[in-house]
N, C-alpha and C positions, 0 to 999 in steps of 0.2 A: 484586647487587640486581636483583629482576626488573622487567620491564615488562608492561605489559598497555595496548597503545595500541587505538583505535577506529576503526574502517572505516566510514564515516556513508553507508548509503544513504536518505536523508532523505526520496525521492518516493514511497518505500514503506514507510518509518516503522521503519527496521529499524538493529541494527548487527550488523557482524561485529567480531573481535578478532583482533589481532595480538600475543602474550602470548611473552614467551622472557626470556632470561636476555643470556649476552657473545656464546656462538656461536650458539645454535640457538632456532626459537621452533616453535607451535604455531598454528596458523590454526581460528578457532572458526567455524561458520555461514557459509564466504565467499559473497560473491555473485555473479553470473553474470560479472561482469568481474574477472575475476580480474589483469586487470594494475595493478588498484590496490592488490592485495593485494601483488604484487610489489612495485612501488613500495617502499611502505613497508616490507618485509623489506629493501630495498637501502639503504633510507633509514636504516635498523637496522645494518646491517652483519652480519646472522646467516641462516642454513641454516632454508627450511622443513623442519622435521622429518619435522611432523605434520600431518593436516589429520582437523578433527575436527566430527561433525554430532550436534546434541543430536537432529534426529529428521528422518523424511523429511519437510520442508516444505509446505506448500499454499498458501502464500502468493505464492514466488517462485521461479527456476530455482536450481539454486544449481552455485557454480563450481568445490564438491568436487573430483567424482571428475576435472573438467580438471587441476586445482590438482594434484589428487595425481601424476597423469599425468607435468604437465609438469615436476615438483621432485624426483618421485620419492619423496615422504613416505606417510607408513605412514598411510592412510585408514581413519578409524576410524568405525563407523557404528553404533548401537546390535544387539544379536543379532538382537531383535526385528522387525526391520524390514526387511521382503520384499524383497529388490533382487535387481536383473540380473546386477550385475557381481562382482567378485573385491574384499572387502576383508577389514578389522580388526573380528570380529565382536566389538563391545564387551558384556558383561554386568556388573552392577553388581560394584562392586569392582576391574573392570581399573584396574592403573596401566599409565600410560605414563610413561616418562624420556623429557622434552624437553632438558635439557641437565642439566652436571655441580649439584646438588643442586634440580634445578626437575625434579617429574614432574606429569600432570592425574591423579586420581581421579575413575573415572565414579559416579556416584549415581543408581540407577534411581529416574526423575521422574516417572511416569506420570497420563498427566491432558489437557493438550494434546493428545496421541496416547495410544494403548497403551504404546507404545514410548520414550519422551521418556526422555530421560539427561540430567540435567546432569554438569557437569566439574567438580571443584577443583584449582585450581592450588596446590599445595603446595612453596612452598620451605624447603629443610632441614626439611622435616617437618614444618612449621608451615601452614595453610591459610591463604592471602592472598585469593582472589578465588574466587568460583564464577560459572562461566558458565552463567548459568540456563535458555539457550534461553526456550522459551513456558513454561515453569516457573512460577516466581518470579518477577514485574516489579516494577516500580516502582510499589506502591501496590496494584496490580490480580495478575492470572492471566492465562494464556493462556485463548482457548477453549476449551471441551472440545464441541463440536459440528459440526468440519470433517470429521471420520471419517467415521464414520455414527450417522444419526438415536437406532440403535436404541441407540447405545455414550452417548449425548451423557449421561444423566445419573450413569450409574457413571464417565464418565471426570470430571464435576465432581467425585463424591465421592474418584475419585482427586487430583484436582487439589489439592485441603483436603489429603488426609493428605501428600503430597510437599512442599508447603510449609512443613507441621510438622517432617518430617523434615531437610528443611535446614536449620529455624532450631534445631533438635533436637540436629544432630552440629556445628555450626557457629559461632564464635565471634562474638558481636556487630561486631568490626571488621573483619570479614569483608567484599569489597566484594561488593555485587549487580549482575553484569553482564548482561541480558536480550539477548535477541535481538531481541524483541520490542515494541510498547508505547511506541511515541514516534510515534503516528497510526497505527499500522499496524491494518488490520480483525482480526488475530490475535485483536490483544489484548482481554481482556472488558472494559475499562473504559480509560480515559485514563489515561495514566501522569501523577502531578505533578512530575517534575522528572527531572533527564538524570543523577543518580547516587544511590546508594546503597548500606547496610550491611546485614547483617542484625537488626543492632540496629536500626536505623532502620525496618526494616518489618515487625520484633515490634509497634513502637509505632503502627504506621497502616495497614498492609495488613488491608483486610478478611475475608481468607483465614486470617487468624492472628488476628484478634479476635473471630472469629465461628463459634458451632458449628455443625457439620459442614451442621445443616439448614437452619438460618439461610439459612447461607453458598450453599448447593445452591438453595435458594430464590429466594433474591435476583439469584444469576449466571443462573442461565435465563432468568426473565424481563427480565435487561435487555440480552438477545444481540441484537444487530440484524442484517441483513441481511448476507447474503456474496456477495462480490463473483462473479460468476456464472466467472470465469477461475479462479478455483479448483482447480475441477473438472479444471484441467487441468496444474494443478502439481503434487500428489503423482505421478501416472503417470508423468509426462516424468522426476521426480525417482529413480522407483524404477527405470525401464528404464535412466538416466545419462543426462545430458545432452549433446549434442554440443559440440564450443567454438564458442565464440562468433565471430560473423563482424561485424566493424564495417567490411567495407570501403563506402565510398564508394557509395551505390546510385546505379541507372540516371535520368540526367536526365532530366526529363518536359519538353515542349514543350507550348505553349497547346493545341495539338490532339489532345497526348493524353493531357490532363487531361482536354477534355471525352469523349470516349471512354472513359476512363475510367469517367467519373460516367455516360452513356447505360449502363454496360453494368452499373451497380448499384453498380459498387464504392466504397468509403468516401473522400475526399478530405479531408484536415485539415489545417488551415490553424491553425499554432504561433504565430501573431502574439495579441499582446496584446488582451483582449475589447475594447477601447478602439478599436482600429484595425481588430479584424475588422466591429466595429460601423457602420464609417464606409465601408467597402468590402469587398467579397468576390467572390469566383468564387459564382457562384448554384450552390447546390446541396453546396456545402461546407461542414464542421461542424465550428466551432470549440473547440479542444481547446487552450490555453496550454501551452506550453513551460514555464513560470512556475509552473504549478500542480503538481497529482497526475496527471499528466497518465499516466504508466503506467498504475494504478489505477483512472479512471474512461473511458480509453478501451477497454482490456481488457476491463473489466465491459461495458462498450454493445457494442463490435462483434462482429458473427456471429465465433466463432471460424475461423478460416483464411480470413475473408475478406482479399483485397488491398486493402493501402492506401498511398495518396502522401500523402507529405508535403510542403506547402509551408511556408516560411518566410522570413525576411529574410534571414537569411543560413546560408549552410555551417557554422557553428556550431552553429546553434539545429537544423540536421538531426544532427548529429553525433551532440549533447547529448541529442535525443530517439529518434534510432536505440539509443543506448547504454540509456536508460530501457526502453523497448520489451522490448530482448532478454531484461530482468531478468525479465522475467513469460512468454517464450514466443514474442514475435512479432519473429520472427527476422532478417527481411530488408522493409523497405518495399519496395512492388511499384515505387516512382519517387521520385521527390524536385525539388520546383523552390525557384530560391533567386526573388530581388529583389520586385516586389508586386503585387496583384492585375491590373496592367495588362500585367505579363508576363507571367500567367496565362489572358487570357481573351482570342478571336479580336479580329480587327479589328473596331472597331463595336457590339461585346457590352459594354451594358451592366452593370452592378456591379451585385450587391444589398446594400442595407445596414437597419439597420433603429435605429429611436431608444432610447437609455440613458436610465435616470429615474432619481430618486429615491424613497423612498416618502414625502415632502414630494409629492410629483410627482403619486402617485396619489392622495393623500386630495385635490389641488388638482380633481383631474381628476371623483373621486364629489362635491365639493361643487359643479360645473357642471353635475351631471347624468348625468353620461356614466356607464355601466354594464358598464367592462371585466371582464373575466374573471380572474379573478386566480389565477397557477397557484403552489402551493406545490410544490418540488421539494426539500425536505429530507426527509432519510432520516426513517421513523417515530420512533426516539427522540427528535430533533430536535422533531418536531410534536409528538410528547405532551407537551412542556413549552407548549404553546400556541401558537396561529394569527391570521392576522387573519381577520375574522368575512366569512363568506361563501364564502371561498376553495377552489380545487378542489386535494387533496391528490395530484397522484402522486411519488415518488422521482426522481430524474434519472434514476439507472439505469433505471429503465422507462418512460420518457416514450417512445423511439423506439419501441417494442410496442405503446403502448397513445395513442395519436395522436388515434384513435378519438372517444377519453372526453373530450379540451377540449372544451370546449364554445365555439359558433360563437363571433364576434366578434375584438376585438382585443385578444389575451392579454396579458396582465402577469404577466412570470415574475419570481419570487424566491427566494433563499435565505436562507443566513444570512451572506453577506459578498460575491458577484458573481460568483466564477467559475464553480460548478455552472447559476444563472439563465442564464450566457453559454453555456454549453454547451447547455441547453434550450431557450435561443432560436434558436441557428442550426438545431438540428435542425426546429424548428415551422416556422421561415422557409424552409428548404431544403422544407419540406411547402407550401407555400405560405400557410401563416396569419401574418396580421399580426402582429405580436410588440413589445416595449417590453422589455426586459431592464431590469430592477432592479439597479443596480448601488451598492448601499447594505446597510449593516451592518442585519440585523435589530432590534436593537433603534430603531433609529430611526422603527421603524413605529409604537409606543408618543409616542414624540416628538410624532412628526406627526401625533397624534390620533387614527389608525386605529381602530377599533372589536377589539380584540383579543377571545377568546375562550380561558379558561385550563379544563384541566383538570373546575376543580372545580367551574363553572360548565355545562360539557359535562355 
């Protein structure tokens, strides 16, 4: 009987799979840490065979061509797709034997990429699982607009015909295994739930119940913003990526944290927005360990700038070095562990700045007072509507564009506290007064707030 277990990298929305039979198995999309992939091979008791990529990625490093390196399995990459090194040039129709009656069938998927393949895992003959990569997700499609501009709407209309084709050669109890689409920016839409058939997303993927223009229509316009690191995961992934280094980076001391920060570079402080709020090294920008924190610190920081990491503990650097490396930023330039008072000179004080509610701010416009109110959710987010007045930028671009608050004492928000937390310390490390919102959006509704929807816009 075959297996097909799940590799959860959860701060980037992604899975990989770990798929085999008694001896041998096949490793689907692994990701940059590839000794969890091991793990769970050991944990199995079986031979990686294979290691296998539905396309070169742009979302994160991937731990491929190390994985195949270090096991020795037969690295299968689609034809199509430009690389450096030496592999398994897959064309639609390869099989591969991963053990005695379990072989993959690749299926040219194109749409996501040019290049996109998914796999069917076929025992004695029979199709069990398809690894969809950005293919087929749950509900939704991969993007077709990371490539290039000029490809972005032929690869939607690829995207529609590959999803027909796999529910096409594909038995409804077929399982749907995506790479994609559980938060990750890949995906065109949110995925509703952590499994599926192909049956199951005849009945509800908009990809399959909508024709082709419809479908082309509708996915363009509801593509939101890409995370600006992007740009630098397909290259890294097409030249091969080096292995990974988790050792232990260089301690930082209070004195050359701040040398650090005099010389530009980034300082991030992993503590909970709760506690960054109450205390910090001035001049540092609070990024959670808790959060997306690969993701949205990747997207903000200048690429190759150096960064330290502080934290409570050697853990929470460990946990956020490993996060880090998934997307490219390979080594922190320092690392300090205990709390801001082991971080800043004798007699330097803290900066902190006050958490509200939005009860907090409607208390605050019915005294008169005339804060600024920064909206930091992504545009899809604000097109479903804003509180009235409010000035609109992204998180992602708040440190660029600093400029555009407008003077006074800003009230940052999102739509649940950690992105608000991350826009506060950057304003605060700017020197503007700040108030982090740390309340679920809708509560702004609650609290009376003056909202502004759509249709009233």
């Amino acid at each position: 009987m075959f297996f097909a277990d799940i590799v959860e990298t959860e701060g980037l929305g992604n899975r990989s799979y770990l798929a085999g039979r008694a001896r041998a198995a096949v490793v689907v999309d692994p990701p940059r840490d590839i000794d969890r992939v091991i793990a769970a091979a050991a944990r199995r008791g079986v031979r990686i065979a294979a290691v296998a990529e539905t396309h070169v990625h742009n979302d994160y490093v991937t731990g491929g061509l190390g994985l195949a390196r270090l096991t020795g399995a037969r690295y299968l990459v689609p034809a199509g797709a430009s690389v450096a090194y030496a592999r398994v040039a897959v064309a639609d129709g390869h099989v591969e034997e991963i053990d005695e009656g379990l072989a993959l069938r690749a299926v040219a998927t194109p749409g996501h990429t040019p290049h996109h393949t998914s796999y069917v895992l076929e025992e004695d003959g029979r199709a069990v699982a398809a690894f969809t990569g950005g293919s087929l997700l749950i509900g939704s499609v991969g993007r077709p607009d990371l490539v290039e501009p000029r490809l972005t709407e032929e690869l939607a209309r690829a995207q529609h015909a590959s999803a027909h084709r796999l529910v096409a050669e594909l038995a409804d109890e077929v399982a749907v295994m995506p790479t994609h689409g559980f938060g990750s920016f890949c995906s065109a839409g949110q995925s509703r739930g952590d499994h599926s058939t192909i049956g199951t997303e005849k009945a509800a993927n908009p990809a399959l119940l909508q024709d082709v223009e419809t479908f082309v229509e509708e996915l363009l316009a509801g593509l939101d913003d890409v995370p600006a690191y992007y740009a630098h995961m397909g290259p890294a992934n097409a030249a091969g990526p080096a292995p990974v280094d988790l050792t232990v980076p260089e301690r930082a001391d209070a004195g050359e944290i701040t040398r650090r920060l005099a010389a530009g570079e980034w300082v991030v402080d992993l503590r909970s927005r709760v506690a960054f709020s109450e205390g910090h090294v001035a001049g540092s920008f609070n990024f959670e360990v808790e959060g997306q924190l690969a993701t949205y610190l990747a997207w903000m920081m200048p690429w190759g700038k150096p960064v330290t990491l502080l934290a409570q503990s050697a853990e929470d650097i460990a946990r956020a070095q490993r996060e880090l490396s998934r997307v490219g930023i390979d080594r922190p330039a320092a690392a300090a562990v205990g709390s801001p008072s082991d971080w800043t000179g004798a007699g330097t004080p803290l900066a902190s700045f006050p958490r509200a509610t939005f009860a907090d701010l409607a208390a605050a416009r019915t005294r008169g007072e005339e804060p600024v109110v920064l909206d930091v959710r992504r545009d899809g987010e604000r097109a479903g509507g804003w509180i009235e007045g409010s000035v609109h930028i992204p998180v992602h671009q708040v440190h660029q564009r600093l400029h555009e608050v407008p003077a006074g004492t800003v009230w940052v928000h999102c739509a649940g506290g950690m992105r608000a937390a991350i826009a506060a310390s950057l304003l605060g490390a700017s020197g503007r007064d700040v108030v982090a919102v740390d309340d679920g959006y809708t509560a702004a509704a609650d609290a009376g707030l003056p909202l502004v929807t759509p249709l009233q816009h």
